[in-house]
FIKOLZA-1660 file (N, C-alpha, C; in steps of 0.1 Angstrom, whole numbers, plus 5000, padded with zeros to 4 digits):
% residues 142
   i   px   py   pz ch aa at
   1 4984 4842 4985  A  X  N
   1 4984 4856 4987  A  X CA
   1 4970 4861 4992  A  X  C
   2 4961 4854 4985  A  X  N
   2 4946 4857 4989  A  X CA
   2 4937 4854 5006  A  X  C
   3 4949 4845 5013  A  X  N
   3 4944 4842 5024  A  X CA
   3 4955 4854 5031  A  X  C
   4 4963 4857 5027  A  X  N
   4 4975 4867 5033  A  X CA
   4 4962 4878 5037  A  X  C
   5 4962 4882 5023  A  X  N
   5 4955 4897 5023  A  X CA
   5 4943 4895 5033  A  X  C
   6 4936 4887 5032  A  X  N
   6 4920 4886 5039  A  X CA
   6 4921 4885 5055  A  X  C
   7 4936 4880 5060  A  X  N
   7 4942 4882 5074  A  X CA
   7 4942 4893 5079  A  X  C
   8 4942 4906 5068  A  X  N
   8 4951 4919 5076  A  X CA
   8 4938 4927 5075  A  X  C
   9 4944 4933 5088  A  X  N
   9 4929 4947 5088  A  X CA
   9 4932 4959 5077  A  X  C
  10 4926 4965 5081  A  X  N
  10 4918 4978 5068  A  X CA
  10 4936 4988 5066  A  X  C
  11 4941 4991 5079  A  X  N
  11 4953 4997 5084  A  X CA
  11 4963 4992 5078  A  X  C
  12 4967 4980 5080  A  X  N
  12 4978 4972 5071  A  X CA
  12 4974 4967 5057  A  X  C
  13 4967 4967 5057  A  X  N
  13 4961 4967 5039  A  X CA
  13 4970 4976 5031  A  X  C
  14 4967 4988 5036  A  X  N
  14 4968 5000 5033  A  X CA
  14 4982 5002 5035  A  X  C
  15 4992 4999 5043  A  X  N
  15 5005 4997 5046  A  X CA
  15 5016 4988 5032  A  X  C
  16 5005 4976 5033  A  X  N
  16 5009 4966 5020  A  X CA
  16 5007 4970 5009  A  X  C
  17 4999 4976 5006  A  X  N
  17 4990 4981 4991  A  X CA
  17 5003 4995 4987  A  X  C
  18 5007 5001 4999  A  X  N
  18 5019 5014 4995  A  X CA
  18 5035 5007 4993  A  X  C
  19 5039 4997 4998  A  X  N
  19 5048 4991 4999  A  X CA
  19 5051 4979 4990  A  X  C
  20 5038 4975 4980  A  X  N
  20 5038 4972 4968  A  X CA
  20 5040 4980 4958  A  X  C
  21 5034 4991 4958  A  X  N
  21 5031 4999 4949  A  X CA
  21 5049 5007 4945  A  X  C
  22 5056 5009 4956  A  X  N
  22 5067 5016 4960  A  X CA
  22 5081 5009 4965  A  X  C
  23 5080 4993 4968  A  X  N
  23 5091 4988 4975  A  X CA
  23 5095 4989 4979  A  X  C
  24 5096 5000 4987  A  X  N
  24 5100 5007 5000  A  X CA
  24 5093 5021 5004  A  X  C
  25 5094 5023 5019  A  X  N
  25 5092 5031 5022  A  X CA
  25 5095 5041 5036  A  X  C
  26 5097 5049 5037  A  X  N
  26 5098 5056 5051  A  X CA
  26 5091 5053 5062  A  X  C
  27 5092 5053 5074  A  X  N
  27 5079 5052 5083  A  X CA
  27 5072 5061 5078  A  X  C
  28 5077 5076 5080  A  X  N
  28 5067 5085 5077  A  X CA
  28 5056 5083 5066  A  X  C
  29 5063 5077 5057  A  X  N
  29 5052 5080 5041  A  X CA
  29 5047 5068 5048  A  X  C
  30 5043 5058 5050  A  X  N
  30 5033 5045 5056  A  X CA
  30 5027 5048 5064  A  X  C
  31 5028 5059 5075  A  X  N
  31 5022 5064 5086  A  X CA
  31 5008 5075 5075  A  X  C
  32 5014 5078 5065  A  X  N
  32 5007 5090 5059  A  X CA
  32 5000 5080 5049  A  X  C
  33 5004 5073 5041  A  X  N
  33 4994 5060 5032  A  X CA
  33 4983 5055 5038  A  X  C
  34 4989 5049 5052  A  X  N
  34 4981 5042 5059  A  X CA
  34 4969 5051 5070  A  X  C
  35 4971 5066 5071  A  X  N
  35 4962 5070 5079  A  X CA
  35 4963 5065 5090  A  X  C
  36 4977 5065 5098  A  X  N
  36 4981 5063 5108  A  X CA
  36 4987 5076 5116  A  X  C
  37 4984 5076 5132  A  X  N
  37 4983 5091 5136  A  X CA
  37 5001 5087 5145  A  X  C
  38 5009 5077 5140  A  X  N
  38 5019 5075 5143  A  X CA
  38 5030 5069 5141  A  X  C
  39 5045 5071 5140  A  X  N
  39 5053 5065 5137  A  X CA
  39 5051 5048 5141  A  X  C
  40 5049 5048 5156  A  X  N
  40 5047 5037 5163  A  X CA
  40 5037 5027 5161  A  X  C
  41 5026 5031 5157  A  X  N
  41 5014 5024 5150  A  X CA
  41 5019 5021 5138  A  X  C
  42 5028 5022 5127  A  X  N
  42 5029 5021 5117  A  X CA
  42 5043 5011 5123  A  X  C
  43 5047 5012 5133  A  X  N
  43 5055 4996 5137  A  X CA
  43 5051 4985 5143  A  X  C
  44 5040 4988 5155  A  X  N
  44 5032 4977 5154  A  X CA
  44 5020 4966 5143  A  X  C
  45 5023 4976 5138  A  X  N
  45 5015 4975 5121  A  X CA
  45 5019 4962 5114  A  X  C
  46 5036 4961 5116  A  X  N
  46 5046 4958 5105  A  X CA
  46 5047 4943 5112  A  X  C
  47 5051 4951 5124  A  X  N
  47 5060 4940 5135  A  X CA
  47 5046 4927 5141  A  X  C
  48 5034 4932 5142  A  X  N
  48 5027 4926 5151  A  X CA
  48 5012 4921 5142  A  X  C
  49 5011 4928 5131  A  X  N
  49 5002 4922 5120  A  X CA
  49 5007 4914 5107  A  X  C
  50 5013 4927 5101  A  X  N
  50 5019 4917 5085  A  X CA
  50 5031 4911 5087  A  X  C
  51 5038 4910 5094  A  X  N
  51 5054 4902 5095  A  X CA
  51 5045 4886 5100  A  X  C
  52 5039 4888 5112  A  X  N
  52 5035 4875 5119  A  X CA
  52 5026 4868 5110  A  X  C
  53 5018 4874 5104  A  X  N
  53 5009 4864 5095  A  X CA
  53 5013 4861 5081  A  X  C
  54 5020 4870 5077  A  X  N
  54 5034 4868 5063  A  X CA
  54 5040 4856 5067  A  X  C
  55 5050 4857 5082  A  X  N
  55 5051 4842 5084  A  X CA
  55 5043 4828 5083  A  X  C
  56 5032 4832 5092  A  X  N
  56 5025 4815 5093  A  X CA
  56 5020 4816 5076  A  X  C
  57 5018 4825 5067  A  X  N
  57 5010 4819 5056  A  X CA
  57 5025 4819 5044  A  X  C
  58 5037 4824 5047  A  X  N
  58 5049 4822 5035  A  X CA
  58 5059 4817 5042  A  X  C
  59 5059 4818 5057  A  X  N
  59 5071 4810 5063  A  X CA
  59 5088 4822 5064  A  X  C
  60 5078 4832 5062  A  X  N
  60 5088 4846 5065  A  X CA
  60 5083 4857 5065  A  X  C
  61 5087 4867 5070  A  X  N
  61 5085 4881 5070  A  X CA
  61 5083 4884 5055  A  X  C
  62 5076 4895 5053  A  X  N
  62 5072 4902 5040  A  X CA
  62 5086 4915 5036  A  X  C
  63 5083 4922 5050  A  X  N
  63 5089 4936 5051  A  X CA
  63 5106 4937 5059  A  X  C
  64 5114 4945 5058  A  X  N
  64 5124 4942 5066  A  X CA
  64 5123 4959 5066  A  X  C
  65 5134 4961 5074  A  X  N
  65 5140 4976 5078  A  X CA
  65 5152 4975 5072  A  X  C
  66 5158 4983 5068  A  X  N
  66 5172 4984 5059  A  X CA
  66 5179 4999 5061  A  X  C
  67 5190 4998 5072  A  X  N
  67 5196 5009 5069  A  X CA
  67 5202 5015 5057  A  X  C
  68 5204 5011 5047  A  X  N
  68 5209 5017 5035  A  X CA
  68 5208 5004 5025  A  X  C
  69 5201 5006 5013  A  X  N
  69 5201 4997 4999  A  X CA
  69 5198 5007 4989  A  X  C
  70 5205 5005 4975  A  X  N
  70 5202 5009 4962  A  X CA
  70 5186 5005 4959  A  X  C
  71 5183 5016 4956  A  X  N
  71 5167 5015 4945  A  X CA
  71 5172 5008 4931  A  X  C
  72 5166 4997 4928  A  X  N
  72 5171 4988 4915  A  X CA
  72 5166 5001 4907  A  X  C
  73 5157 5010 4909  A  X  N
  73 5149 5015 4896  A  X CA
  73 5155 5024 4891  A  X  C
  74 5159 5035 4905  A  X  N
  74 5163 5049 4904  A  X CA
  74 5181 5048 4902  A  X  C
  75 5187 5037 4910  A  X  N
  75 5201 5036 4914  A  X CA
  75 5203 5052 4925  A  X  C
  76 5196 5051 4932  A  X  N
  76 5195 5057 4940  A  X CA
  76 5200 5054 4953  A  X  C
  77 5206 5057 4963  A  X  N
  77 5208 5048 4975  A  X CA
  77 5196 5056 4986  A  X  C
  78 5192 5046 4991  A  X  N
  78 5180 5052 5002  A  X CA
  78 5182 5047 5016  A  X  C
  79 5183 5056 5026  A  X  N
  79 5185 5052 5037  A  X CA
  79 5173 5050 5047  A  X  C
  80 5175 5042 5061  A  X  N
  80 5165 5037 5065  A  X CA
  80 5149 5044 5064  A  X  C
  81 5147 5028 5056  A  X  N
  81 5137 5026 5048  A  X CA
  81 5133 5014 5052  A  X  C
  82 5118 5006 5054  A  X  N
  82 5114 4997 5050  A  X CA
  82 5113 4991 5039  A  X  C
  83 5113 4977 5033  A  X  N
  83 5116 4978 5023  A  X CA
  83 5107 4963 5018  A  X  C
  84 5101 4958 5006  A  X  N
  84 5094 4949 5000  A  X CA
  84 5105 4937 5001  A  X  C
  85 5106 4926 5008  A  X  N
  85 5119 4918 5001  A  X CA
  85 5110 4913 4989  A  X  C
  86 5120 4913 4979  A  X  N
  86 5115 4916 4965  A  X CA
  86 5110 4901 4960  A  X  C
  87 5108 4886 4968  A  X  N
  87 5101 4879 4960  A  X CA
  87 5090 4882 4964  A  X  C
  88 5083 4889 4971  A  X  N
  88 5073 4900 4969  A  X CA
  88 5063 4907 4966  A  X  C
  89 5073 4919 4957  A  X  N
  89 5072 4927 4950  A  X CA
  89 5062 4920 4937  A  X  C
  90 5049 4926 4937  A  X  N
  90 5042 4928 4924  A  X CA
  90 5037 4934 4923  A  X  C
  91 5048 4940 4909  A  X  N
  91 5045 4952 4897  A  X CA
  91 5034 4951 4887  A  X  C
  92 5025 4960 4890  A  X  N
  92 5012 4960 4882  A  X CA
  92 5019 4963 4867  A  X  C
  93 5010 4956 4858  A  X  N
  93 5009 4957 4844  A  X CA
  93 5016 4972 4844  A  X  C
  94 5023 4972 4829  A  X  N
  94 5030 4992 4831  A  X CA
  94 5016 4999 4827  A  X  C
  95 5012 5005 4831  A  X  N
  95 4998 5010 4828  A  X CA
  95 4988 5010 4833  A  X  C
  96 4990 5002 4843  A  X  N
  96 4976 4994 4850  A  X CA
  96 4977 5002 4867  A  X  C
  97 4968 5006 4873  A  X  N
  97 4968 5007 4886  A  X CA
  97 4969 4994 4892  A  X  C
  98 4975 4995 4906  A  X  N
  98 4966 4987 4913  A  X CA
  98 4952 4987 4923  A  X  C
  99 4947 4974 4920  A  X  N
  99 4934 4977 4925  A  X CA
  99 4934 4968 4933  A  X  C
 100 4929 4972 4950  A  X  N
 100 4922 4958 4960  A  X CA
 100 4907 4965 4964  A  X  C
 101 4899 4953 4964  A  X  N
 101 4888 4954 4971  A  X CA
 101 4882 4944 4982  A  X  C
 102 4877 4949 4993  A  X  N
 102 4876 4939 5001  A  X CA
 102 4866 4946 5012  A  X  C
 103 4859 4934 5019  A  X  N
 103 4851 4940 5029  A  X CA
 103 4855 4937 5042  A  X  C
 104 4854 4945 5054  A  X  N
 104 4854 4947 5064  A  X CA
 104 4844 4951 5074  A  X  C
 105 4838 4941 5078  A  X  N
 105 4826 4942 5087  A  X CA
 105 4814 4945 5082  A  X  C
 106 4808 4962 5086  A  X  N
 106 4799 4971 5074  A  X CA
 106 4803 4982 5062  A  X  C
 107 4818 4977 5059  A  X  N
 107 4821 4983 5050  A  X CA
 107 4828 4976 5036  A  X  C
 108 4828 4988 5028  A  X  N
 108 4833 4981 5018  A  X CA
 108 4841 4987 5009  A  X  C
 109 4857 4986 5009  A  X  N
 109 4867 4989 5006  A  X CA
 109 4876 4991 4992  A  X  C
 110 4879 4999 4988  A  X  N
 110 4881 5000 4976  A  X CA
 110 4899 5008 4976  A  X  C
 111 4907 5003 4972  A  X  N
 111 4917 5009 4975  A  X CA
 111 4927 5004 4960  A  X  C
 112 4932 5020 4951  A  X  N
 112 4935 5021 4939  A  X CA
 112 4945 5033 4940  A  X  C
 113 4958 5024 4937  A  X  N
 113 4971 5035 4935  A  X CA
 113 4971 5040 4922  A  X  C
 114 4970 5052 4917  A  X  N
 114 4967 5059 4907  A  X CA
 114 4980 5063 4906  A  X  C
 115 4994 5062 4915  A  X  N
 115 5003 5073 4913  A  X CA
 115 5002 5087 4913  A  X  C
 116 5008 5091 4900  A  X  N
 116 5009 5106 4901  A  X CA
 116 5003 5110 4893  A  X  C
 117 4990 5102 4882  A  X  N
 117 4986 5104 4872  A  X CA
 117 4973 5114 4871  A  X  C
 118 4969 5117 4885  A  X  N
 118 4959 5125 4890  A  X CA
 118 4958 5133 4903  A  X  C
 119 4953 5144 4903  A  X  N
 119 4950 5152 4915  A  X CA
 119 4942 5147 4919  A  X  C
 120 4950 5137 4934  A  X  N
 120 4936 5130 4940  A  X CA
 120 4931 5142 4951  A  X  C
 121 4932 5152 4952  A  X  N
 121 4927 5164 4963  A  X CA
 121 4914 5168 4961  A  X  C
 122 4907 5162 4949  A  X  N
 122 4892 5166 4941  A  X CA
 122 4886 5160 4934  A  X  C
 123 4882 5148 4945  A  X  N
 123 4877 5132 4935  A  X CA
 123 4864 5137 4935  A  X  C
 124 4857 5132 4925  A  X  N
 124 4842 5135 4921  A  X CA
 124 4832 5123 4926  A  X  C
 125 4830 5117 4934  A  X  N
 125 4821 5104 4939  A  X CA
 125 4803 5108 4933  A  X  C
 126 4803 5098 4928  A  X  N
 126 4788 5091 4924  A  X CA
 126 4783 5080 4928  A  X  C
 127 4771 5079 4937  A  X  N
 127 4768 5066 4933  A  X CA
 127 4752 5067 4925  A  X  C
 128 4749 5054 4920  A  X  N
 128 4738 5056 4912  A  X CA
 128 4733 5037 4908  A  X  C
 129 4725 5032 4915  A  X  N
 129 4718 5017 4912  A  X CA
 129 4731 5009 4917  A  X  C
 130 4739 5016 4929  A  X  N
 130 4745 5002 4936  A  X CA
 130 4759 5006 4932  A  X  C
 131 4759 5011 4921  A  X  N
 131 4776 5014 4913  A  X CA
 131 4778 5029 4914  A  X  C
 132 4793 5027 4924  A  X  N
 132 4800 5040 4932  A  X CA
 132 4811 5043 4914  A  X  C
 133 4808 5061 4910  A  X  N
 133 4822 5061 4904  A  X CA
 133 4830 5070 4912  A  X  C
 134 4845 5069 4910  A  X  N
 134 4851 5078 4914  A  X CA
 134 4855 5089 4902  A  X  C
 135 4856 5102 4899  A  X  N
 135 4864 5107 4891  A  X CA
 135 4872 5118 4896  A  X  C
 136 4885 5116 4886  A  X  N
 136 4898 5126 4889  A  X CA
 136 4897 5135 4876  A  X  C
 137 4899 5147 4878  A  X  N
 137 4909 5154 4864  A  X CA
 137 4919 5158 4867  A  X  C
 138 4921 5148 4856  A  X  N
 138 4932 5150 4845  A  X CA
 138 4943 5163 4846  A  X  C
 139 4934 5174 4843  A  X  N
 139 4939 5185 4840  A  X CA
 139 4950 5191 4850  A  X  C
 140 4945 5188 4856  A  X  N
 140 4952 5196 4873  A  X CA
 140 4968 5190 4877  A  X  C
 141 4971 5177 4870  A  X  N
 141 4979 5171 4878  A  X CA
 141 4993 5174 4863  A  X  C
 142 4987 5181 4853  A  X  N
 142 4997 5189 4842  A  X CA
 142 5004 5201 4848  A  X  C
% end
């Protein structure tokens, strides 16, 4: 998995990181996770980054398209949607975000699904001797 991830750029990271976190998804919402200014970009994304390197490093695609499948969670039926094939799928600890960090060129990346547990619209950044915090409140997302 660790050579998977270190393959993909900042864009598809960010693609993978929402499609773990969710096992499926819309173009739209991946276009909007990923800070993509398009449906299209969020298929070249799929089709031409993480599918082809998912292959050479698992020997298959990650992601598929699925005109219609039940949500195991919700029993919901969802229609076309991208979707995690579920050997996959890893569900962070119940309680636990998930967290990736990684560098890219001159930067340095920090990417943490918080769900719904916070109003991320008014993050508080600090840095201070090297160490960045981020903080949310709480309060807002009651």
């Amino acid at each position: 998995m660790k050579q998977f991830l270190a393959a993909l750029d900042c864009r598809s990271r960010a693609v993978w990181w929402h499609m773990c976190c969710h096992g499926h998804a819309s173009i739209g919402d991946l276009a909007r996770a990923a800070g993509l200014d398009s449906d299209m970009e969020v298929l070249l994304c799929l089709r031409q980054v993480i599918n082809p390197i998912a292959t050479d490093t698992f020997g298959e695609p990650v992601i598929e398209f699925v005109s219609c499948r039940v949500d195991q969670d919700t029993g919901e039926k969802i229609y076309f949607h991208w979707w995690l094939k579920p050997a996959f799928w890893l569900q962070p600890v119940k309680g636990q975000p998930l967290v990736d960090v990684f560098e890219t060129g001159n930067e340095l990346v920090v990417i943490v699904d918080l769900g719904n547990k916070v109003d991320s619209c008014h993050p508080e950044v600090t840095c201070r001797n090297g160490i960045v915090m981020i903080r949310f409140d709480h309060s807002r997302s009651r």
